[in-house]
C-alpha positions as CSV (number, residue, x, y, z in Angstrom):
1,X,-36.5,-25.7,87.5
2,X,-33.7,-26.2,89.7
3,X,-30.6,-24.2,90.0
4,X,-27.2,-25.0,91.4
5,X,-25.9,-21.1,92.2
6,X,-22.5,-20.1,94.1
7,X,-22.7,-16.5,95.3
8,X,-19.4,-14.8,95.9
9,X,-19.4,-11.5,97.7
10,X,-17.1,-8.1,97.1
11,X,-17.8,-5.5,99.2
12,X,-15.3,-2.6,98.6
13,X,-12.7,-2.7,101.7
14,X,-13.8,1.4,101.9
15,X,-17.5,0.9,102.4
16,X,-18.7,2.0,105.7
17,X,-19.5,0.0,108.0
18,X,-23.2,1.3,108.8
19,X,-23.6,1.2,104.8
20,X,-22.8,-2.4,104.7
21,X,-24.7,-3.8,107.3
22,X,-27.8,-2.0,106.5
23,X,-27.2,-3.6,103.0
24,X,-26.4,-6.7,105.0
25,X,-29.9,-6.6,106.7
26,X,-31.7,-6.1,104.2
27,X,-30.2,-8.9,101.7
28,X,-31.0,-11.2,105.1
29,X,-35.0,-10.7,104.9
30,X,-35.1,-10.2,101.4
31,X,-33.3,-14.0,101.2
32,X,-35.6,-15.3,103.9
33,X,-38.8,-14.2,102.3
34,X,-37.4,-16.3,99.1
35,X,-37.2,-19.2,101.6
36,X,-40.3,-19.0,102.8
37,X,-42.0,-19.0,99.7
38,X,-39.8,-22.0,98.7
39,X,-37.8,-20.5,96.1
40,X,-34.5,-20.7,97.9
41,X,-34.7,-23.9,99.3
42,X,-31.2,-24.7,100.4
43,X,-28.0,-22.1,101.5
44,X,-24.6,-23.2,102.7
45,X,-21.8,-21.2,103.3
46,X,-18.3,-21.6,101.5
47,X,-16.1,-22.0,105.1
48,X,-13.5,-19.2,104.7
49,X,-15.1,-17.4,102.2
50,X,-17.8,-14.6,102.0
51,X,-19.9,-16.5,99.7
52,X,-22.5,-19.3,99.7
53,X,-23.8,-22.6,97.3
54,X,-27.5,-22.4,96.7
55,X,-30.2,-24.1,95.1
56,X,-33.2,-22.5,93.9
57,X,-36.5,-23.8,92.7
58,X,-37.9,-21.2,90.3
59,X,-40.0,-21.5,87.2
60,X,-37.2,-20.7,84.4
61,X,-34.7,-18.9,83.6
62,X,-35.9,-15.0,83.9
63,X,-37.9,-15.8,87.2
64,X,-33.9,-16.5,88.5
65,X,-32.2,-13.8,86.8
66,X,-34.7,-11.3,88.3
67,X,-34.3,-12.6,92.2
68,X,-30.8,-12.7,91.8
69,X,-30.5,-9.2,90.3
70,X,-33.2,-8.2,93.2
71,X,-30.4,-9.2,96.2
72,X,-29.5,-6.0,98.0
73,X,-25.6,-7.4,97.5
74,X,-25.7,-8.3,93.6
75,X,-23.9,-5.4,92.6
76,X,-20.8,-6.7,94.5
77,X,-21.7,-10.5,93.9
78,X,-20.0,-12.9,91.0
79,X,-22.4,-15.3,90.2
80,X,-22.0,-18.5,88.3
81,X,-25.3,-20.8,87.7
82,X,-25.7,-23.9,86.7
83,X,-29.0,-25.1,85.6
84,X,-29.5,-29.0,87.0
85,X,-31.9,-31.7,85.9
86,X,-33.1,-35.6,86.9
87,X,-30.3,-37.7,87.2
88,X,-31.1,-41.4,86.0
89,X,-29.5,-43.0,88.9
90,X,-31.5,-40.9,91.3
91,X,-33.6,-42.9,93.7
């Protein structure tokens, strides 16, 4: 199944600076490993924003909800998903 996902990230303006980017580092391998395995096929980044558009190709439903809720950043991530499927006018 294919997902349509827009990731906005809130890191608190207090966190330290070594605390964030060792969260940083480790959400960027974690992500990658999802890529390579062809789960996270796609990423752009929102220009201007910390946050990204994403489409995943999982099996359902709970296989997304658990690799979202595995990202080193989802406790200061709002997520919205939206599930896609075949458009009839797609070549």
């Amino acid at each position: 199944m294919l997902f349509h996902v827009t990731m906005q990230v809130n890191l608190p303006p207090d966190m330290p600076k070594l605390e964030a980017d060792d969260i940083k580092a480790r959400e960027r391998a974690y992500a990658q490993a999802l890529m390579r395995q062809g789960k996270w096929p796609h990423i752009w980044r929102i220009a201007g924003r910390y946050a990204n558009v994403s489409i995943f190709d999982v099996a359902d439903n709970d296989e997304l909800h658990a690799l979202l809720s595995g990202l080193p950043l989802f406790p200061w991530m709002d997520i919205q998903v939206t599930p896609l499927a075949a458009h009839p006018s797609a070549l």
